[in-house]
mmCIF file as Biopython writes it, N, C-alpha, C and O atoms, coordinates in Angstrom:
data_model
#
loop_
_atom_site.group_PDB
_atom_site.id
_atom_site.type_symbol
_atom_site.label_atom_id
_atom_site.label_alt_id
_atom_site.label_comp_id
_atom_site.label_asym_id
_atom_site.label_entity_id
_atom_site.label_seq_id
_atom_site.pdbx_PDB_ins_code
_atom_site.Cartn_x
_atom_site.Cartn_y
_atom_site.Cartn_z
_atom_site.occupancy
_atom_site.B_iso_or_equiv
_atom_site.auth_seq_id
_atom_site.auth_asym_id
_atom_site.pdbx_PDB_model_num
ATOM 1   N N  . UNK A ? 1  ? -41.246 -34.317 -78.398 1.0 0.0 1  A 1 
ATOM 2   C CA . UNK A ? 1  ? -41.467 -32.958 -78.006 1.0 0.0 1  A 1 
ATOM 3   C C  . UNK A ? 1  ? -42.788 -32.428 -78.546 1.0 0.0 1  A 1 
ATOM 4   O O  . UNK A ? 1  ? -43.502 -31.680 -77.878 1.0 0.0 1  A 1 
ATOM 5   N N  . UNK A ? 2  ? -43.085 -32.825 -79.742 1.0 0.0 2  A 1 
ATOM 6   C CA . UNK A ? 2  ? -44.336 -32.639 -80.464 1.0 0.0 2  A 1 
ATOM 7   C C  . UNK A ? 2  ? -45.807 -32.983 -79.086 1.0 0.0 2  A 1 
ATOM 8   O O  . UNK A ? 2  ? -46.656 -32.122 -78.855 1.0 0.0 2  A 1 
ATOM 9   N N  . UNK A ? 3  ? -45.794 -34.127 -78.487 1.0 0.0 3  A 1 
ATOM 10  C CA . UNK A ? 3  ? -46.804 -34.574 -78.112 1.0 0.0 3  A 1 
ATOM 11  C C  . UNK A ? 3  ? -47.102 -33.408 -76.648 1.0 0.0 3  A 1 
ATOM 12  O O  . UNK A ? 3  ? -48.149 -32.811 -76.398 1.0 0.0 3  A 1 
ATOM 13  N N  . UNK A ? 4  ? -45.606 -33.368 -75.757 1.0 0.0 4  A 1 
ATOM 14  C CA . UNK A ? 4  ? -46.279 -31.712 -75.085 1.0 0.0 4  A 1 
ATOM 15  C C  . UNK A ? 4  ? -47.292 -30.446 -75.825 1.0 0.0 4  A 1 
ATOM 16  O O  . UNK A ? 4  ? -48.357 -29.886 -75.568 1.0 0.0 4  A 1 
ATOM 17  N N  . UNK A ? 5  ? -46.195 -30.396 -76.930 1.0 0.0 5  A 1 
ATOM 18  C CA . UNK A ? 5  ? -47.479 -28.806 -77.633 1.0 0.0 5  A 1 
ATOM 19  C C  . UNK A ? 5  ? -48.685 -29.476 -77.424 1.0 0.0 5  A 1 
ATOM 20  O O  . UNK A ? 5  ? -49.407 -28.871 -76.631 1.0 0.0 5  A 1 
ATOM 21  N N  . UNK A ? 6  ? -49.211 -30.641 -77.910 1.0 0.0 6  A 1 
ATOM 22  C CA . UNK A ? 6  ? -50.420 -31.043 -78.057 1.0 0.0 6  A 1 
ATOM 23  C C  . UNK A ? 6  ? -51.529 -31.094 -77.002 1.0 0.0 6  A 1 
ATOM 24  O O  . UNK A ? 6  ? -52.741 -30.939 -77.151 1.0 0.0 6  A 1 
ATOM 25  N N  . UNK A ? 7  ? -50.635 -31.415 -75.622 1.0 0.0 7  A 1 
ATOM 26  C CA . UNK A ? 7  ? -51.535 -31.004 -74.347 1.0 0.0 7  A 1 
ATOM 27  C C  . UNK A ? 7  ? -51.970 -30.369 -74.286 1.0 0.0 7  A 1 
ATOM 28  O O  . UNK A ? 7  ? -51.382 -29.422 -74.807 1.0 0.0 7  A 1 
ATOM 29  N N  . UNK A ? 8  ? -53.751 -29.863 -73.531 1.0 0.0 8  A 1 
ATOM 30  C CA . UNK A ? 8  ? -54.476 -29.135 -73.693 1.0 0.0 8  A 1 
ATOM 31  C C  . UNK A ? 8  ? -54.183 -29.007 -71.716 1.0 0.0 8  A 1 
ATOM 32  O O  . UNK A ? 8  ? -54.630 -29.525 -70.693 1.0 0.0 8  A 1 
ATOM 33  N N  . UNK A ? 9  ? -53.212 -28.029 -72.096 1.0 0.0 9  A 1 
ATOM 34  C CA . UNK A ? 9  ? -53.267 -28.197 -70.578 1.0 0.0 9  A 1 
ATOM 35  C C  . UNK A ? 9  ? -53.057 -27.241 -68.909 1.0 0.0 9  A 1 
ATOM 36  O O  . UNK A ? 9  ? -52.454 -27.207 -67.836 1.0 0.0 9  A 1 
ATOM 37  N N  . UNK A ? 10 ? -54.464 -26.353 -70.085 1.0 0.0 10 A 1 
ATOM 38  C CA . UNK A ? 10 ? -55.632 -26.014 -68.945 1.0 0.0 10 A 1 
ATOM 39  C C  . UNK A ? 10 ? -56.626 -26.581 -69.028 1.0 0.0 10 A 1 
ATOM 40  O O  . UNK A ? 10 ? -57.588 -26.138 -68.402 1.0 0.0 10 A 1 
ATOM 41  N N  . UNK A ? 11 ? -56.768 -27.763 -69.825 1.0 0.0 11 A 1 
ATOM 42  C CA . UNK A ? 11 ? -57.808 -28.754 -69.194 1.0 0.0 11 A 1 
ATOM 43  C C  . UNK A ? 11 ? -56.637 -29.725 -67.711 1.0 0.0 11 A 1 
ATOM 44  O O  . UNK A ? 11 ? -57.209 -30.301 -66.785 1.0 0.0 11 A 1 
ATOM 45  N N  . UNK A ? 12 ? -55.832 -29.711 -67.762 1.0 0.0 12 A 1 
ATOM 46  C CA . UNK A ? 12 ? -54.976 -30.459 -66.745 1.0 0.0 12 A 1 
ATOM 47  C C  . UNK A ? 12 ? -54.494 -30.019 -65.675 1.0 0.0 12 A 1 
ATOM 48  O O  . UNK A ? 12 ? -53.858 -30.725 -64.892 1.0 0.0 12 A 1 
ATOM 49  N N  . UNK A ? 13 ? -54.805 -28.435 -65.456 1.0 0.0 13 A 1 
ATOM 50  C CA . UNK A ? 13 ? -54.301 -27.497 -64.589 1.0 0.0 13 A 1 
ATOM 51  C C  . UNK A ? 13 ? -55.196 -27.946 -63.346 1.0 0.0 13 A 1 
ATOM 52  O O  . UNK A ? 13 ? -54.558 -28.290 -62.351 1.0 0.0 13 A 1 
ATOM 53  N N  . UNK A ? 14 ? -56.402 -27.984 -63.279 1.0 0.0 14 A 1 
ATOM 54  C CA . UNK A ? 14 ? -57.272 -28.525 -61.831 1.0 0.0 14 A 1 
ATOM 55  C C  . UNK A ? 14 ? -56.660 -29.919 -60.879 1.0 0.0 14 A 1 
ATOM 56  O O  . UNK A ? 14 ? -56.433 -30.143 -59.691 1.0 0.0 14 A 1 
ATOM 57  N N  . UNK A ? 15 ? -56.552 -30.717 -62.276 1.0 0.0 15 A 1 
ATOM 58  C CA . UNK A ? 15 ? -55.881 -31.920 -61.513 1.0 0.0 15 A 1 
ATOM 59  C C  . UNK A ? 15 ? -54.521 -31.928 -60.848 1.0 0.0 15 A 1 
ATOM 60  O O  . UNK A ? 15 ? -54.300 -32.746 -59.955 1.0 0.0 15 A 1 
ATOM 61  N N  . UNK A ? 16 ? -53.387 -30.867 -61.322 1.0 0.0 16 A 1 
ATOM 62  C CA . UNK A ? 16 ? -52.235 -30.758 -60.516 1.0 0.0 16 A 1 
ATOM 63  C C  . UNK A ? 16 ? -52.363 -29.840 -59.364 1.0 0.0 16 A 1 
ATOM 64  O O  . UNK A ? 16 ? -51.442 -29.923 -58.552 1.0 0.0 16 A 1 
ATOM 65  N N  . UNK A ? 17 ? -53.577 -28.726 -59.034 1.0 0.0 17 A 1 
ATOM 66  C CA . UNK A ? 17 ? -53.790 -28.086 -57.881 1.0 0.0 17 A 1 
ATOM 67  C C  . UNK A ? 17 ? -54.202 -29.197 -57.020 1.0 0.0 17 A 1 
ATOM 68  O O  . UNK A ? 17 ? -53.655 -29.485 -55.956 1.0 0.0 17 A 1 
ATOM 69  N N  . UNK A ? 18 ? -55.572 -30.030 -57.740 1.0 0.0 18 A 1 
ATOM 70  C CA . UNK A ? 18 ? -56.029 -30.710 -56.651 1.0 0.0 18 A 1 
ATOM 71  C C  . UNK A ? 18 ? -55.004 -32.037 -56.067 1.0 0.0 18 A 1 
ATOM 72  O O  . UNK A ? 18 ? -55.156 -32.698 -55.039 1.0 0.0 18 A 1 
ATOM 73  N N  . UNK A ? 19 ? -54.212 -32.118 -56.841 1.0 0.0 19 A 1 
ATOM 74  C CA . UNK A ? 19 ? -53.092 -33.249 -56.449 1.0 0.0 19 A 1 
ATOM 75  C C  . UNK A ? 19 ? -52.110 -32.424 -55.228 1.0 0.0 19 A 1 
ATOM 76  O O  . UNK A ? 19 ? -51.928 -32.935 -54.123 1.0 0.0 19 A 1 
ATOM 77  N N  . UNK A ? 20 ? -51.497 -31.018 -55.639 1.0 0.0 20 A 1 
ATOM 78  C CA . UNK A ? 20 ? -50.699 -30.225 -54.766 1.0 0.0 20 A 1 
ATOM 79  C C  . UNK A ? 20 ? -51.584 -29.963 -53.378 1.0 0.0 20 A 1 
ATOM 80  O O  . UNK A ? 20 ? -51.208 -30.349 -52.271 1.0 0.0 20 A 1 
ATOM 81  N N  . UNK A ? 21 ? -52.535 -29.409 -53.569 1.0 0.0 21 A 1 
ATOM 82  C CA . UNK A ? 21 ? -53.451 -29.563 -52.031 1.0 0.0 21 A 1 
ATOM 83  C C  . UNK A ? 21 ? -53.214 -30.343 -51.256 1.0 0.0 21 A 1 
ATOM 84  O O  . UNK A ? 21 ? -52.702 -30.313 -50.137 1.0 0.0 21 A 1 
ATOM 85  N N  . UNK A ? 22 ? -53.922 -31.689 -52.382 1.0 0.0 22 A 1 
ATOM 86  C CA . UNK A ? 22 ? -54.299 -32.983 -51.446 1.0 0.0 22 A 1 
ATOM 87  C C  . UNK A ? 22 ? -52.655 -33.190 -50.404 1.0 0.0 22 A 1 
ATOM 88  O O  . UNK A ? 22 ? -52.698 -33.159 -49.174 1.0 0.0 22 A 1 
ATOM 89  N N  . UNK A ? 23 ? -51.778 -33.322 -50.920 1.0 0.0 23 A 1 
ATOM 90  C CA . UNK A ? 23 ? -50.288 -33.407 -50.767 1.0 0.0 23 A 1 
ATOM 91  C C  . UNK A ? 23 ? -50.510 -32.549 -49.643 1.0 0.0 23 A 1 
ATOM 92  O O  . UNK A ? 23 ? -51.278 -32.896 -48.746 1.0 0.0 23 A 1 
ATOM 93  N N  . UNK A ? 24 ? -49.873 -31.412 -49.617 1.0 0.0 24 A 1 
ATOM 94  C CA . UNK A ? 24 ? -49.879 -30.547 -48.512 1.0 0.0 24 A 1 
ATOM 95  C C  . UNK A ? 24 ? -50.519 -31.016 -47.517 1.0 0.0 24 A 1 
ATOM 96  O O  . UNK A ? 24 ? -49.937 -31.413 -46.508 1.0 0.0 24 A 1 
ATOM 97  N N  . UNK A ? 25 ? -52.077 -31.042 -47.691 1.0 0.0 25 A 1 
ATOM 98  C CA . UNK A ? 25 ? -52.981 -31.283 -46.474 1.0 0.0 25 A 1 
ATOM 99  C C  . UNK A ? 25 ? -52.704 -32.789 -45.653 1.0 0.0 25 A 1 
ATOM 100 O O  . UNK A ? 25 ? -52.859 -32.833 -44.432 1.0 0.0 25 A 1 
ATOM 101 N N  . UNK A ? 26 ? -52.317 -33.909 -46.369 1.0 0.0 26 A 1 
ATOM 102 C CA . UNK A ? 26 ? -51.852 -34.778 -46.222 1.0 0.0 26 A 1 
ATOM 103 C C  . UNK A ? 26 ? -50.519 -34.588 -45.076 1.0 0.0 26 A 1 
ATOM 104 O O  . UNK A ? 26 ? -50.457 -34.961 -43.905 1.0 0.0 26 A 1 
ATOM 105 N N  . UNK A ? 27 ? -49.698 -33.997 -45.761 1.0 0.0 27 A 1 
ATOM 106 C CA . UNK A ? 27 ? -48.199 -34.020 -44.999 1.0 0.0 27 A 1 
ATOM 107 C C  . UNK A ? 27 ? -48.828 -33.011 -44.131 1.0 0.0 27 A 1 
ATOM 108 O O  . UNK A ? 27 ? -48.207 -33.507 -43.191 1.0 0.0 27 A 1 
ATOM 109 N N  . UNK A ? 28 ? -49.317 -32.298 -43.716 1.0 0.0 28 A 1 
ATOM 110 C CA . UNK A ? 28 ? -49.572 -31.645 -42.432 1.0 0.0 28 A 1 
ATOM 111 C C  . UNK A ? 28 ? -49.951 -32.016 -41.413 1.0 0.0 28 A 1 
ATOM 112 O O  . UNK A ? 28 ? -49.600 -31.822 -40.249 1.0 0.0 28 A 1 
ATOM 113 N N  . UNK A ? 29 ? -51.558 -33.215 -42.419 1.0 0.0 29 A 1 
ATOM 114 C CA . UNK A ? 29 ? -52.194 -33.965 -40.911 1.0 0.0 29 A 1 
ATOM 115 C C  . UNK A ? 29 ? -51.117 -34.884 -40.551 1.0 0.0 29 A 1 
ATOM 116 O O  . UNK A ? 29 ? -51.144 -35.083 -39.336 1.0 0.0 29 A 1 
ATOM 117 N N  . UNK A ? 30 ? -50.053 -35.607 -41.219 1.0 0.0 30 A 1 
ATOM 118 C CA . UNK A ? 30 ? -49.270 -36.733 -40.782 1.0 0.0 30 A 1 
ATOM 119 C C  . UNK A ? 30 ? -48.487 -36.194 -39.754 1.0 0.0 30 A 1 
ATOM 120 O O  . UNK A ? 30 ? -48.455 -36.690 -38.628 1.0 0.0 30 A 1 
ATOM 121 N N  . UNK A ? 31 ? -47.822 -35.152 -40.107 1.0 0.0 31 A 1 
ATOM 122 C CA . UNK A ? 31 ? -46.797 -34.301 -39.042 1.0 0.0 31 A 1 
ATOM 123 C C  . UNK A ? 31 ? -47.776 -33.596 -37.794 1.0 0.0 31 A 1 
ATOM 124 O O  . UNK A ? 31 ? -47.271 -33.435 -36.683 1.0 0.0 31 A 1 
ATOM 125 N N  . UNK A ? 32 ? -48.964 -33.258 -38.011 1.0 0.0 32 A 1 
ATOM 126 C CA . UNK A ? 32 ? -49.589 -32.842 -36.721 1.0 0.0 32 A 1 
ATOM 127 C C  . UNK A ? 32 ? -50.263 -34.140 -35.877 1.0 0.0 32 A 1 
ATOM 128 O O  . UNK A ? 32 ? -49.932 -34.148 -34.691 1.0 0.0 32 A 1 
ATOM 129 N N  . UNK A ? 33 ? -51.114 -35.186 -36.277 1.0 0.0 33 A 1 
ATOM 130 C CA . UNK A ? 33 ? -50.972 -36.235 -35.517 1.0 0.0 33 A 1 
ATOM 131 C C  . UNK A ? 33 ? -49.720 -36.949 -34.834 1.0 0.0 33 A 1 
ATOM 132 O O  . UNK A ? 33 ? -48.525 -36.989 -35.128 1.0 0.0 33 A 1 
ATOM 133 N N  . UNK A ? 34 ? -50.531 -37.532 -33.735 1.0 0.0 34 A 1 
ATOM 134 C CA . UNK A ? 34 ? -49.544 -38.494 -32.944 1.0 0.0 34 A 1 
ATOM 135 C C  . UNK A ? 34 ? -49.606 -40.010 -32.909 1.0 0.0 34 A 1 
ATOM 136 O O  . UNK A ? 34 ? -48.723 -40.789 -32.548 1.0 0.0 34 A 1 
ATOM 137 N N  . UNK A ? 35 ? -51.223 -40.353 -33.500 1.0 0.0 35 A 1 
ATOM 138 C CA . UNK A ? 35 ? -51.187 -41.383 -33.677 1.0 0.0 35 A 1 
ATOM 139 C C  . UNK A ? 35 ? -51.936 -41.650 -35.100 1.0 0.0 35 A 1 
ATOM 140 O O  . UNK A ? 35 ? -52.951 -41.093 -35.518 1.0 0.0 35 A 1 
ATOM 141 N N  . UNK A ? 36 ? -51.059 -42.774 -35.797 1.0 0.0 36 A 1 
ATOM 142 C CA . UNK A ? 36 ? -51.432 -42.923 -37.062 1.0 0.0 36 A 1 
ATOM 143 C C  . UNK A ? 36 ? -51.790 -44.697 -36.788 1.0 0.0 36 A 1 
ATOM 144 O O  . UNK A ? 36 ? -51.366 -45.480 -35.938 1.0 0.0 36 A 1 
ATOM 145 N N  . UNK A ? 37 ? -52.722 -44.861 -37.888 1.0 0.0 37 A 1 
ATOM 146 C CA . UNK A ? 37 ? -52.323 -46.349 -38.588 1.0 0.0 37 A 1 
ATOM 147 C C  . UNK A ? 37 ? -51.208 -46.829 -39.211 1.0 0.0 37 A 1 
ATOM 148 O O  . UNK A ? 37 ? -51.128 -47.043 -40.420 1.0 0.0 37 A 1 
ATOM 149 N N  . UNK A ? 38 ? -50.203 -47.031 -38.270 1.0 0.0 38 A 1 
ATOM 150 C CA . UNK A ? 38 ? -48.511 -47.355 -39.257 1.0 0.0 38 A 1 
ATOM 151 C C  . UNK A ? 38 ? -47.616 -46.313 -38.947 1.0 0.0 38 A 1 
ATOM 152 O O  . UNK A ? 38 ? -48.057 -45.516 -38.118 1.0 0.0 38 A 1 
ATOM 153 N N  . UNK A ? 39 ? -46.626 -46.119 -39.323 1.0 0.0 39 A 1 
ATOM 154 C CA . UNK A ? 39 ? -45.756 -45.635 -39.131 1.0 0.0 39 A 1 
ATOM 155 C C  . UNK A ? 39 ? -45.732 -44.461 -39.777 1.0 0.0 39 A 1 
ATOM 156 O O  . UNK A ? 39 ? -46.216 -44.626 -40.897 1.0 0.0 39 A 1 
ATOM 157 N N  . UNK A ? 40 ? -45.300 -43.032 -39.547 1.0 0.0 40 A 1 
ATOM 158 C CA . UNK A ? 40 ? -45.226 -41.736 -40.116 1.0 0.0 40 A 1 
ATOM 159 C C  . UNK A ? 40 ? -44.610 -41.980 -41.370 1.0 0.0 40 A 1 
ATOM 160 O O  . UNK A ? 40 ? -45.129 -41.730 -42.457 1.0 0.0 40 A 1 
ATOM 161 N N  . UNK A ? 41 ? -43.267 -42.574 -41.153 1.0 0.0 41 A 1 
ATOM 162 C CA . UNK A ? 41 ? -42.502 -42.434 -42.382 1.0 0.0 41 A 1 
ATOM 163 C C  . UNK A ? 41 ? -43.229 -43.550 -43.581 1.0 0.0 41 A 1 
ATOM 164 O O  . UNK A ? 41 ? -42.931 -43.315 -44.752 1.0 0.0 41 A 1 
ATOM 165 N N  . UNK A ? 42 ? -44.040 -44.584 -43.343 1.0 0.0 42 A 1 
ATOM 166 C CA . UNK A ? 42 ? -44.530 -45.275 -44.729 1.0 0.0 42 A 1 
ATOM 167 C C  . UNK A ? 42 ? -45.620 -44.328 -45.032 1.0 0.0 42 A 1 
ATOM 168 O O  . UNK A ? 42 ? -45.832 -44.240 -46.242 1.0 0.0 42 A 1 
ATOM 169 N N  . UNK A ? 43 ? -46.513 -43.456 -44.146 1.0 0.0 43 A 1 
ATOM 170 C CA . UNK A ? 43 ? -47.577 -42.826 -44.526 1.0 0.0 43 A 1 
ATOM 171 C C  . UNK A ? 43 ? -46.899 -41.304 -45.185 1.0 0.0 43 A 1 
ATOM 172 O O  . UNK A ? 43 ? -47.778 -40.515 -45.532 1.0 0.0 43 A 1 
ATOM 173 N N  . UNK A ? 44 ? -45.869 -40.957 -45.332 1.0 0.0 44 A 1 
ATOM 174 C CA . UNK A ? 44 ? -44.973 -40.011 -46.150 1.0 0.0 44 A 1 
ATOM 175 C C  . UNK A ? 44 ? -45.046 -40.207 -47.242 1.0 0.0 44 A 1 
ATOM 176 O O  . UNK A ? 44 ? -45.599 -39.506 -48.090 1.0 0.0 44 A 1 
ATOM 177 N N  . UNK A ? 45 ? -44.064 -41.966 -47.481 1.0 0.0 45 A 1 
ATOM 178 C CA . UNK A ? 45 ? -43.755 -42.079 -48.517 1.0 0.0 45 A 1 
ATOM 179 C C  . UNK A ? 45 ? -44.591 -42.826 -49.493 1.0 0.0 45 A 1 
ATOM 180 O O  . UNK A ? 45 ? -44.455 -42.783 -50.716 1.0 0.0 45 A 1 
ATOM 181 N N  . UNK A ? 46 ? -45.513 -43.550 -48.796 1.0 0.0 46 A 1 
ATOM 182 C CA . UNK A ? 46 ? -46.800 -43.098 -49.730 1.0 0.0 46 A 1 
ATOM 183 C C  . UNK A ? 46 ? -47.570 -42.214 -50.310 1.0 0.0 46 A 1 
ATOM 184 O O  . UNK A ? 46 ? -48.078 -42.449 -51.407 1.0 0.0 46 A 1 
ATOM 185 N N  . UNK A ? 47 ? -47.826 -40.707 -49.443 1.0 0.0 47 A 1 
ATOM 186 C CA . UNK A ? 47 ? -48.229 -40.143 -50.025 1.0 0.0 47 A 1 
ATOM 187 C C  . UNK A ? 47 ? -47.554 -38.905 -50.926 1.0 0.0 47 A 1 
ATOM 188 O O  . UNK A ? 47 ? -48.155 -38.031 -51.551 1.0 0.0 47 A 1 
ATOM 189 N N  . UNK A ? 48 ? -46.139 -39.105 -50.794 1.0 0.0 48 A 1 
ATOM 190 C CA . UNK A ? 48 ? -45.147 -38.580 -51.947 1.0 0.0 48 A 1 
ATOM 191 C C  . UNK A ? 48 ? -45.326 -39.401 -53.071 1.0 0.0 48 A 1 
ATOM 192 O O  . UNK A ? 48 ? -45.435 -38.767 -54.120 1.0 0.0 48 A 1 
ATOM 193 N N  . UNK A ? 49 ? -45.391 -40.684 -53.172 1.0 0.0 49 A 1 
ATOM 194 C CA . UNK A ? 49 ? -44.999 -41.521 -54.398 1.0 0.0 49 A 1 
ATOM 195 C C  . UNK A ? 49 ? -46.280 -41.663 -54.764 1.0 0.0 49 A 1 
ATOM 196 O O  . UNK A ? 49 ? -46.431 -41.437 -55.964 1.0 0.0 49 A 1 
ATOM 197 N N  . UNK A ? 50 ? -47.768 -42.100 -53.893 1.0 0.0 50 A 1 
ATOM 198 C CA . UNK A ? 50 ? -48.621 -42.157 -54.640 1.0 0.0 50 A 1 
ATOM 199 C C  . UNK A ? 50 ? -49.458 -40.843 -55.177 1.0 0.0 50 A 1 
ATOM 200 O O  . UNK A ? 50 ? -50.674 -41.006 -55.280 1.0 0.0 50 A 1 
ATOM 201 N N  . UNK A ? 51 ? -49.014 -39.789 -55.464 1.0 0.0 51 A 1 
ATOM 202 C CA . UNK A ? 51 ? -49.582 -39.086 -55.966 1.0 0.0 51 A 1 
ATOM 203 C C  . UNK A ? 51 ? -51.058 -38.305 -55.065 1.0 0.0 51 A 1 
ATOM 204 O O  . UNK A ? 51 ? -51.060 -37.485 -54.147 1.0 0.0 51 A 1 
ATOM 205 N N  . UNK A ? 52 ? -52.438 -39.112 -55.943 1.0 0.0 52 A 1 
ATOM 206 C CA . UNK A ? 52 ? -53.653 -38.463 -55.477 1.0 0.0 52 A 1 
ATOM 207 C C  . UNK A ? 52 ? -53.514 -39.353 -54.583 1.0 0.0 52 A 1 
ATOM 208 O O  . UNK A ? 52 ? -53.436 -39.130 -53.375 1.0 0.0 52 A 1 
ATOM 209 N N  . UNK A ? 53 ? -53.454 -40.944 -55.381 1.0 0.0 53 A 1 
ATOM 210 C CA . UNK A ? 53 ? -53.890 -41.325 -54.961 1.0 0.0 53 A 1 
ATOM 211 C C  . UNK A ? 53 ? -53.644 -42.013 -53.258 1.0 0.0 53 A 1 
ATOM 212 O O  . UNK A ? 53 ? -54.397 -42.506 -52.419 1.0 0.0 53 A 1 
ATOM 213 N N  . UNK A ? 54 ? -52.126 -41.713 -53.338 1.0 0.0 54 A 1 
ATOM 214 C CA . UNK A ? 54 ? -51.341 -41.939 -51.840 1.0 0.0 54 A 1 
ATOM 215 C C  . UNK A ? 54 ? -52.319 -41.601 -50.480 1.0 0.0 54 A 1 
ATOM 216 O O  . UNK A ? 54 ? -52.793 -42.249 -49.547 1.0 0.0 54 A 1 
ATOM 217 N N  . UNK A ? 55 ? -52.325 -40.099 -50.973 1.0 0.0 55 A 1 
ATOM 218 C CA . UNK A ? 55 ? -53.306 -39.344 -50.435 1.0 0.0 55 A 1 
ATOM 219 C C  . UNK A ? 55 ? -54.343 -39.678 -49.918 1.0 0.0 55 A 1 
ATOM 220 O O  . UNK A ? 55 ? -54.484 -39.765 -48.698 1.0 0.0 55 A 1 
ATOM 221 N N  . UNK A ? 56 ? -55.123 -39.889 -50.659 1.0 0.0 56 A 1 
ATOM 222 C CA . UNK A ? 56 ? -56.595 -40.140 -50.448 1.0 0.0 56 A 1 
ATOM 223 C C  . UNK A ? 56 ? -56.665 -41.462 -49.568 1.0 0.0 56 A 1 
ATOM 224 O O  . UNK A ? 56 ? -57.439 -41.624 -48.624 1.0 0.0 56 A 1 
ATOM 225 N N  . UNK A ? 57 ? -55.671 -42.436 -50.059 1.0 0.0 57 A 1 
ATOM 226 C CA . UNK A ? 57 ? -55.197 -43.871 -49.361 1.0 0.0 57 A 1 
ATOM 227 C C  . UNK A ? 57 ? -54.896 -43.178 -47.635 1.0 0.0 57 A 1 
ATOM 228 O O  . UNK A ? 57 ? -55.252 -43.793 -46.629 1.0 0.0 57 A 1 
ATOM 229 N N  . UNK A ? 58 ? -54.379 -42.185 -47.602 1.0 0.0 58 A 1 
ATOM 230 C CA . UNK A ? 58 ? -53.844 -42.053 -46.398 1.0 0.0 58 A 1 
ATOM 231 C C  . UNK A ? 58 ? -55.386 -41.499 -45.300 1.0 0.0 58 A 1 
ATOM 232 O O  . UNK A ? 58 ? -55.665 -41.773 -44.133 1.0 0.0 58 A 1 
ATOM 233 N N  . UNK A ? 59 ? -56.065 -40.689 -46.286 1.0 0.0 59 A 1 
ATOM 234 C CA . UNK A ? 59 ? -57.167 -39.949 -45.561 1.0 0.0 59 A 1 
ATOM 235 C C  . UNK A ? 59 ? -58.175 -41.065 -45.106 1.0 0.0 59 A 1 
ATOM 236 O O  . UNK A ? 59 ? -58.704 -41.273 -44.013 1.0 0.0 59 A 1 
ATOM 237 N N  . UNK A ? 60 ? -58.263 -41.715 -46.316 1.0 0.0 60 A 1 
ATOM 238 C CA . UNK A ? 60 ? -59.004 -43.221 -45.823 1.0 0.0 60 A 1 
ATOM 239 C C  . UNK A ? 60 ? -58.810 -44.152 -44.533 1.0 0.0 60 A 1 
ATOM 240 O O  . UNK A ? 60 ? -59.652 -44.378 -43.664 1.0 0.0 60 A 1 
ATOM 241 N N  . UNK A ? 61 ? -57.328 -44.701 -44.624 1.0 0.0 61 A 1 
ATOM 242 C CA . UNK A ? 61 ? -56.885 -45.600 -43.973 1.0 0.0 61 A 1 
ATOM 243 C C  . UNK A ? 61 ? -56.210 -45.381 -42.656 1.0 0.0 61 A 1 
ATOM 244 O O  . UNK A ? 61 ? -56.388 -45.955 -41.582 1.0 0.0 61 A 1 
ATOM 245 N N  . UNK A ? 62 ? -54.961 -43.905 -43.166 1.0 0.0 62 A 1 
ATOM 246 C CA . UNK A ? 62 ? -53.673 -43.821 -42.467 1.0 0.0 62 A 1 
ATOM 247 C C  . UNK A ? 62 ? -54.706 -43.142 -41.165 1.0 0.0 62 A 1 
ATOM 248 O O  . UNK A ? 62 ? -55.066 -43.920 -40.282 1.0 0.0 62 A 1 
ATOM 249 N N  . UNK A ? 63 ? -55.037 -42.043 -41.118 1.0 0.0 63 A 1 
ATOM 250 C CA . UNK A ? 63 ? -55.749 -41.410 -39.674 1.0 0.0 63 A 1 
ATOM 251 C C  . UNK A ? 63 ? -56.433 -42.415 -39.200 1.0 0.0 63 A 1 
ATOM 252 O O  . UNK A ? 63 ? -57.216 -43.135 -39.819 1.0 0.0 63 A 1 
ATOM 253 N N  . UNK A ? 64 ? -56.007 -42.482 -37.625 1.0 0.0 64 A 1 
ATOM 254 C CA . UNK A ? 64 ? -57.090 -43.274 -36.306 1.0 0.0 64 A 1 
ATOM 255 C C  . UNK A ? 64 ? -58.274 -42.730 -36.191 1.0 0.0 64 A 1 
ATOM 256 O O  . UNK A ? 64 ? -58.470 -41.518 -36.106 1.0 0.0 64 A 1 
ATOM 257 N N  . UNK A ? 65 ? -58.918 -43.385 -36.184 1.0 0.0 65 A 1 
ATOM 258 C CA . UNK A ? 65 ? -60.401 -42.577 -35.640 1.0 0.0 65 A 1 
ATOM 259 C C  . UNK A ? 65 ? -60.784 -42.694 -34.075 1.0 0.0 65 A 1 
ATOM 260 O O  . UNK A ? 65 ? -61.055 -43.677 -33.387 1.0 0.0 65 A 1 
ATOM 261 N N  . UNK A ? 66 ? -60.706 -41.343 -33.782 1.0 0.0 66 A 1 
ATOM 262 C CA . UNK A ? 66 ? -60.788 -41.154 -32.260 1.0 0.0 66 A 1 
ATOM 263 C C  . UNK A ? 66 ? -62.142 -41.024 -31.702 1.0 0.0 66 A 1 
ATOM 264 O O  . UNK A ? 66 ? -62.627 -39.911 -31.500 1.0 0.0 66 A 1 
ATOM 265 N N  . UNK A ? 67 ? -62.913 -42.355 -31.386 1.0 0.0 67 A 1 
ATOM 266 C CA . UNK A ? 67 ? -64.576 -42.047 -31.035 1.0 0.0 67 A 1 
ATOM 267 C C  . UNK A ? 67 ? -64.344 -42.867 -29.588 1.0 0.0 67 A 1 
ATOM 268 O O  . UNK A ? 67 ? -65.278 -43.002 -28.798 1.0 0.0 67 A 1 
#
């Protein structure tokens, strides 16, 4: 219990907004596209379980690029 007090953590507060964003924006584009790389539901539960980094995996990889 000691090692919580010790967190300095509004130095840690940016990284859980920018993690909650990324999330959101993520599950929105998945549910508003129609076509993904893979399947909706692995590009979910990746980017529930992986965190940022699910995320960012998904912005990278999961969206088709429509040119």
């Amino acid at each position: 219990m000691d090692a919580l007090n010790e967190i300095n953590w509004g130095l840690l507060l940016p990284f859980f907004i920018l993690q909650a964003i990324l999330l959101i924006l993520a599950l929105i584009d998945i549910f508003r596209n129609k076509q993904l790389n893979g399947p909706k539901w692995m590009w979910i539960l990746i980017v529930l379980v992986g965190n940022i980094l699910g995320s960012v995996l998904y912005f990278i990889f999961g969206r088709r690029q429509n040119g």
